[in-house]
C-alpha positions as CSV (number, residue, x, y, z in Angstrom):
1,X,0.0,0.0,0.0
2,X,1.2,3.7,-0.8
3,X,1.3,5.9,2.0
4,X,-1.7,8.3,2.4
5,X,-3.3,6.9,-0.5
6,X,-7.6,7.0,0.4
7,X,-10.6,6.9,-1.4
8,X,-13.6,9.0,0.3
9,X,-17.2,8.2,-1.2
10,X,-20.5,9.2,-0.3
11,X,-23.6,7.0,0.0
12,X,-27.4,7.3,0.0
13,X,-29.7,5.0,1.7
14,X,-33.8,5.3,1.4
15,X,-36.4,3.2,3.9
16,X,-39.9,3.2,3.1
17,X,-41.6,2.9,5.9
18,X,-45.9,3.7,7.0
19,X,-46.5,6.9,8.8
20,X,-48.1,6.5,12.1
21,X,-49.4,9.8,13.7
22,X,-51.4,12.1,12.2
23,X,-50.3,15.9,12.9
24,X,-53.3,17.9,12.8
25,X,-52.9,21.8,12.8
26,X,-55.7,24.0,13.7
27,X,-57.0,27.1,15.5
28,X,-60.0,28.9,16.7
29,X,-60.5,32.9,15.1
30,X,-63.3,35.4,16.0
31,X,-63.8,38.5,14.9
32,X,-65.6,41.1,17.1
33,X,-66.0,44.9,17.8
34,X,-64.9,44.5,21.1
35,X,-61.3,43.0,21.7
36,X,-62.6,40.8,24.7
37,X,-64.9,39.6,23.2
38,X,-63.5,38.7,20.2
39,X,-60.7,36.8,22.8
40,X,-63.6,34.9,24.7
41,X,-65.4,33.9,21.5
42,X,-62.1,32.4,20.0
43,X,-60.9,30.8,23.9
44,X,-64.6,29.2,23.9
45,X,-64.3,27.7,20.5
46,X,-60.7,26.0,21.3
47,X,-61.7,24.7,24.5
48,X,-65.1,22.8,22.2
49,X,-62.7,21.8,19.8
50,X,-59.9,20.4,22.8
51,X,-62.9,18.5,24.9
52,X,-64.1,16.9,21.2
53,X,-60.2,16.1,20.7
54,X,-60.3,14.2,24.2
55,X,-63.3,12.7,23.9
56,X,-62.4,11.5,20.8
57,X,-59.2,9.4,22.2
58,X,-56.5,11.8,21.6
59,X,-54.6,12.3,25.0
60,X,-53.5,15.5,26.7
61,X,-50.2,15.4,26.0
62,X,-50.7,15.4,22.4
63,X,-52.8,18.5,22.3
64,X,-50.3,21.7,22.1
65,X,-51.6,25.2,22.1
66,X,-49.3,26.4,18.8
67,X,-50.4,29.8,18.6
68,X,-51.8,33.2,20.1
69,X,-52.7,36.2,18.7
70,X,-54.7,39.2,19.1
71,X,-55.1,41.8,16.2
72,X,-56.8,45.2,15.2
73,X,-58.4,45.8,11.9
74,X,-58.9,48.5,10.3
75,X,-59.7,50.0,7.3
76,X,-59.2,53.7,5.3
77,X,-61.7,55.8,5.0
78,X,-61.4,59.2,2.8
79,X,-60.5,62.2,5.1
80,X,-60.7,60.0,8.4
81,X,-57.9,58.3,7.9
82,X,-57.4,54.8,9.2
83,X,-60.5,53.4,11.0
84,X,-60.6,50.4,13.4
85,X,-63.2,48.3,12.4
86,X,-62.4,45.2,15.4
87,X,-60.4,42.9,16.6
88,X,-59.4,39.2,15.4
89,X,-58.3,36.5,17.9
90,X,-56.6,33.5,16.9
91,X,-55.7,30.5,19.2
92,X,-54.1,27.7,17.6
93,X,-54.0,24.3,18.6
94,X,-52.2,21.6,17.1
95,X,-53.3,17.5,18.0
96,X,-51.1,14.1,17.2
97,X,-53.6,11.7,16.5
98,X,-51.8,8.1,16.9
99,X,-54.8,6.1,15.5
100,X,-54.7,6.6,11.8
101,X,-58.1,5.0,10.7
102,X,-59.8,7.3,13.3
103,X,-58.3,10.6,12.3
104,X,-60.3,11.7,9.4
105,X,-63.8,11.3,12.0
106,X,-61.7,13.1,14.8
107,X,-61.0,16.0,12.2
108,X,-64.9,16.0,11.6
109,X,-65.7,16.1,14.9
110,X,-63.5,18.9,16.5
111,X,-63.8,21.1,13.3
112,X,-67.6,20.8,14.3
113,X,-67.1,21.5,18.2
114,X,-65.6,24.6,17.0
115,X,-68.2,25.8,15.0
116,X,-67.6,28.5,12.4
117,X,-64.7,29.4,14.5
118,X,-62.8,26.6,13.7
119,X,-59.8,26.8,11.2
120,X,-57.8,23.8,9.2
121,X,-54.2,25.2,8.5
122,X,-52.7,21.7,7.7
123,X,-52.6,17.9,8.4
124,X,-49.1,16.1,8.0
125,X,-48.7,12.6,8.4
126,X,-45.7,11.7,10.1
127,X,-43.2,8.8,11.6
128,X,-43.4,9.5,15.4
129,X,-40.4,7.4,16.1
130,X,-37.6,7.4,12.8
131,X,-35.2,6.0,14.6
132,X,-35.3,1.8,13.2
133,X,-35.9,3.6,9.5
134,X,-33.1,6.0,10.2
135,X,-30.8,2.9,11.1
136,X,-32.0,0.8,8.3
137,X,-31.4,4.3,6.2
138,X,-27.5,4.3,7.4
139,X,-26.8,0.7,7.0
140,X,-28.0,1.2,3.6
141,X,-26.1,4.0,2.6
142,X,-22.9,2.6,4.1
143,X,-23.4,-0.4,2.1
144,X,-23.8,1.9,-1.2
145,X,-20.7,4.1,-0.9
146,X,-18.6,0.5,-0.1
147,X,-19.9,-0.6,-3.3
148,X,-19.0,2.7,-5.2
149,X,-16.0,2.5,-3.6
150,X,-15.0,-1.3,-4.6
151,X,-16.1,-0.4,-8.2
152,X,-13.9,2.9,-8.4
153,X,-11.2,1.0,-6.8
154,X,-10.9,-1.7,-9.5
155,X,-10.7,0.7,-12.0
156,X,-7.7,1.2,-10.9
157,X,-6.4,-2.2,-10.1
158,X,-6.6,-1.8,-5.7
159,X,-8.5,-2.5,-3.4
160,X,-9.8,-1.3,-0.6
161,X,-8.0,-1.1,2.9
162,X,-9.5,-0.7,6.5
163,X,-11.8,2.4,7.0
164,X,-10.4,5.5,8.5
165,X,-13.3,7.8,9.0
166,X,-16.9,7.7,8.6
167,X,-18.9,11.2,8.5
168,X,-23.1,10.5,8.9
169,X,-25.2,13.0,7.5
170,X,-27.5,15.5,9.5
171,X,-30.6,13.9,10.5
172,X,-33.5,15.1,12.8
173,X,-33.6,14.9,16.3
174,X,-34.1,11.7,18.0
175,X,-37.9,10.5,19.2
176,X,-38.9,14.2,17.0
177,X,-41.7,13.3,14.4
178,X,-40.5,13.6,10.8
179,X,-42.3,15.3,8.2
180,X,-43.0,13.1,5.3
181,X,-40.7,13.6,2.1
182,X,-43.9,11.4,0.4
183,X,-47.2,11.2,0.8
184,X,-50.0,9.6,-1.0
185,X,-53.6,11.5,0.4
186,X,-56.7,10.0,-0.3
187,X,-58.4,10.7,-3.6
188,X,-61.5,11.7,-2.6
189,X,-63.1,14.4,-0.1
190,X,-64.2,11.8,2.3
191,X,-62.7,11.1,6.0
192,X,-60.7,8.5,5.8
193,X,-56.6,9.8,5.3
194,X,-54.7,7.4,3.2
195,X,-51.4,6.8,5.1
196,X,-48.6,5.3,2.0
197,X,-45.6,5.6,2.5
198,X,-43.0,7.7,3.5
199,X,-39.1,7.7,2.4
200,X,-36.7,7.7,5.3
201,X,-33.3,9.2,3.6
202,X,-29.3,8.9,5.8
203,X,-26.1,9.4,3.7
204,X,-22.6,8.9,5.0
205,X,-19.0,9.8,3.8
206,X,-16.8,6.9,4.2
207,X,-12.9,7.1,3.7
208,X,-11.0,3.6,2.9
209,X,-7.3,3.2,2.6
210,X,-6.3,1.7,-0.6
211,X,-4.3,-1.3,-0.9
């Protein structure tokens, strides 16, 4: 073996794995002359849409309060200036609903406790723990840039030596849900959320010697 002599390769490696948690983001918003009213109306129509949430199977700890917000509106009027017309609250709420096959009636029903109040800003289906994927992922991926490497090697007649370094790629944080790169949603309108599949993705940077 020539001193100092390396290869370095990075690989890829993609698990297709079944979301399990649905990530449902919502909120409560009134409008109203009077600021505290407009702030009661909207605090009403979150609580309605919590209690349906709980009585509905999701458990406290999944239910998050995501958002708060209080605002003026106004409007322009010739020679008056800016007018205030009322206020808008907002309270946001955002649920993790672990049974799959029930969240599309859960999103019914809490949309329904909260009444013309209630706002849909998103639903995400999600791995709650990515951690087996993520390991299949790495494995993979180590597996590919060995292969790469082996192939590049012969080219040139060597072969490859022990491993000196090995550099993972970023991932999320461990036990954090991870947004879906791929998602197949149901055709239709109806309740039911169509999980597929999501792709799991890890690269690594591997350096060999080369003998």
């Amino acid at each position: 073996m020539k001193t100092g002599e390396s290869i370095t390769i990075t690989g890829t490696g993609v698990v297709r794995v079944a979301p399990d948690t649905a990530v449902l983001r919502l909120a409560a918003e009134s409008r109203s002359p009077r600021l505290a009213e407009a702030f009661a109306e909207a605090t009403r129509a979150a609580q309605a849409m919590v209690s349906a949430a709980l009585a509905g199977g999701v458990h406290r700890e999944d239910i998050t309060s995501s958002a708060l917000s209080v605002t003026s509106e106004t409007a322009w009027q010739e020679g008056r200036g800016h007018q205030l017309l009322g206020y808008a609250a907002n309270r946001g709420l955002t649920l993790a609903v672990r049974d799959l096959a029930a969240a599309g009636d859960l999103l019914d029903a809490v949309v329904a406790a909260g009444g013309d109040a209630a706002r849909i800003h998103g639903v995400s289906l999600v791995v709650s723990d990515p951690s087996p994927a993520r390991t299949r992922a790495q494995e993979a991926a180590f597996e590919d840039a060995r292969s790469s490497a082996e192939r590049l090697a012969s080219f040139a007649q060597r072969h490859l030596g022990p491993v000196v370094r090995i550099d993972a790629g970023a991932s999320a944080p461990e036990g954090q849900p991870v947004p879906l790169r791929r998602v197949a949603l149901a055709a239709d309108a109806g309740p039911g959320l169509e999980a597929g599949q999501a792709e799991v993705a890890a690269s690594v940077t591997v350096t060999w010697t080369l003998d």
